[in-house]
N, C-alpha and C positions, 0 to 999 in steps of 0.2 A: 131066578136070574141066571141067564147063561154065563157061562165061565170058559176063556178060552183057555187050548191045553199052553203050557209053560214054553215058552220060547228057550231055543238053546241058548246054552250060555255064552257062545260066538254072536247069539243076535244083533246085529245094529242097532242104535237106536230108532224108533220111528222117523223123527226130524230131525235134522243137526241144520244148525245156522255156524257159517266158518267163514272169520276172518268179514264179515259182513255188515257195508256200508248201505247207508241209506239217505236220501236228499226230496226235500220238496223244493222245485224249484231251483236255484242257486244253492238253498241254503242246503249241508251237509246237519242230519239230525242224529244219527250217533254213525259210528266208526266201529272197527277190530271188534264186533259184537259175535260172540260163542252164544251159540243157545243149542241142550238135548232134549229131547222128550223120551223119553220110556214108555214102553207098554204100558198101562195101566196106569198116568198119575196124569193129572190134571194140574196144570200150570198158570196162575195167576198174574198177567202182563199189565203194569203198573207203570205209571209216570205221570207228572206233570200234563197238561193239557198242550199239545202244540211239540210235544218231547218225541212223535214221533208211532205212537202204539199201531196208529191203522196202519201206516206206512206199512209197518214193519208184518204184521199181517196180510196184507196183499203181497209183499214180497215171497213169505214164505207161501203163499198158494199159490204162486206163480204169475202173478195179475201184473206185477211191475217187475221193471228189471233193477236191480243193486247196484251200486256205483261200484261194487267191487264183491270180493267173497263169494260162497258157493251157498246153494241150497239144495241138501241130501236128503231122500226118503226113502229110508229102509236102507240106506246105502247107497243108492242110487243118484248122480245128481239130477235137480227137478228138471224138467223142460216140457215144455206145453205139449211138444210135436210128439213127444214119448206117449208110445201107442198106451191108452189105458188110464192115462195120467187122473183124466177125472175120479175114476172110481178109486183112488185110493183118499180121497180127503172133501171134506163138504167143509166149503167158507161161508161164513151168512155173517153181510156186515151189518153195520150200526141200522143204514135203510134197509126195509122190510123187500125191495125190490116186486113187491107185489102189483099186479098189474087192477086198476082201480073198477076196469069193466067187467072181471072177471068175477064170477062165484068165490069162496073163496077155498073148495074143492080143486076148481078150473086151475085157480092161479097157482093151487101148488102141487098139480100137474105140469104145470107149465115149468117151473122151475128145476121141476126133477128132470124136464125132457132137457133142458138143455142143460144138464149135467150127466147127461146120456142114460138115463134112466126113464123106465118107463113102468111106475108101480100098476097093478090092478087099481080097479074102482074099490075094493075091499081094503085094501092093504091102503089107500087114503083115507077112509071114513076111520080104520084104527088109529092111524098116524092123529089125525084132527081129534080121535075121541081122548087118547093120549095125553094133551095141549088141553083137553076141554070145550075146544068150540066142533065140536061135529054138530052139533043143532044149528050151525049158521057156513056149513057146506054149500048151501046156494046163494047165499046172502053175498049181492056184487061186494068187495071190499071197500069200496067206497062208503058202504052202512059202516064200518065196522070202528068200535071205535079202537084207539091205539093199541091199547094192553091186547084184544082181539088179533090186531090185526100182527101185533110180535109174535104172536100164541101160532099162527097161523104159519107164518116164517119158519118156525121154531120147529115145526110136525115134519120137517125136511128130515131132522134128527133124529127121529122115531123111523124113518126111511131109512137110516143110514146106521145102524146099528153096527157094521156088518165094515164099514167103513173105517180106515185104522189112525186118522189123523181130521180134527175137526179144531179149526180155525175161527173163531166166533167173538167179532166187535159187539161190548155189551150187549150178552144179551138176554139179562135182565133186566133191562130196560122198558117201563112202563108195564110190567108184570105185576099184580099184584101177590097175595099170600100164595094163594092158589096156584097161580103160572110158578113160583119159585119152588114151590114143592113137587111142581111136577118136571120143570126143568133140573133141579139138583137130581131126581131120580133115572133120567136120561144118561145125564154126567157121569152117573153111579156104576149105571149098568154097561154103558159105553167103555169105560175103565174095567169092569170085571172082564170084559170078553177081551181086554188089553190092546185097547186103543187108547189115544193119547191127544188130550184137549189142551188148546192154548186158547185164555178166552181174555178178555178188559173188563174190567168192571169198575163203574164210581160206589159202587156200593159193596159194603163188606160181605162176603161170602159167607153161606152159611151151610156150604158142603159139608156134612160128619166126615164120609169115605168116600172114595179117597182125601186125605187133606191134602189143599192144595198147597203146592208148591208156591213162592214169591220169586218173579224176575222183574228188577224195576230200574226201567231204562235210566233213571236219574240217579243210582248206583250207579251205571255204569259209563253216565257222564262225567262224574266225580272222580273215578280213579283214575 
């Protein structure tokens, strides 16, 4: 497992959320929200149903704007137009975003290109073998059943290694034993080379290393 060298002691955190509101619609779903990520630790995003968790995931990728406060990465604040933006962070939300005519190779080709990446045909048969489904690389995703078709989604991450901040709505979702031991080891190795995950989960995590960290939006409705 690769290990990246030790960031300086001045390093910024990967992510800061500061002073940072959030809204669907009218309604305001949290307020003054702090949130850091560190190199290497993986952050478990917690709350109620309706409390706000995608929201606040799309904000920190940059997908929405915030009713107020900043969003820093690496020190930096976020902005779309920021040459490069992409390659510092892969979001994969709750949908699998996959395209239903495509192989299911194709489609996550397809998603890397418009994340501005363009892997080899090699470096996706590993990515899929990874996940487990390389045997179903031509198979349209429309065959595929769900837990597949997550598995599939999911092989972006094996792309992304390299990548210092991953944003991820459930997603252990419809995984079975298998997807979950192969995505915690993902997680693993993503935090060794000292990147920095914020994910949701309805299901108890079963990460050893790194242990995750607990941020739970309905904490911070409370105080």
């Amino acid at each position: 497992m690769a290990v990246a060298a030790p960031a300086p002691a001045d390093a910024p955190p990967v992510l800061q959320a500061l002073d940072l509101a959030g809204q669907r619609g009218e309604r305001a779903l949290f307020e003054h929200l702090e949130l850091e990520l560190e190199r290497g630790s993986v952050v478990w995003l917690r709350g109620r149903n309706g409390r706000g968790k995608t929201t606040l995931l799309r904000l920190l990728a940059g997908l929405a704007t915030p009713m107020a406060g900043q969003v820093c990465v690496h020190g930096a604040p976020q902005r779309r137009s920021q040459p490069g933006w992409r390659s510092t962070l892969v979001y994969i939300g709750h949908q699998n975003a996959l395209k239903d005519d495509l192989g299911a190779a194709e489609a996550l080709a397809f998603l890397e290109r418009l994340g501005g990446r363009r892997p080899e045909p090699a470096r996706l048969d590993a990515a899929l073998a990874r996940l487990g489904v390389q045997h179903k690389r031509r198979a349209p995703v429309r065959t595929l059943s769900q837990g597949q078709r997550r598995r599939v989604a999911l092989a972006r991450l094996a792309l992304a290694l390299d990548c210092t901040l991953w944003l991820l709505d459930e997603p252990f979702d419809a995984l079975d034993a298998d997807g979950v031991h192969a995505l915690n080891e993902l997680l693993a190795e993503h935090a060794a080379r000292g990147g920095a995950t914020l994910l949701t989960s309805h299901q108890a995590l079963s990460l050893a290393e790194p242990v995750p960290r607990i941020f739970d939006l309905d904490r911070l409705a409370a105080e």
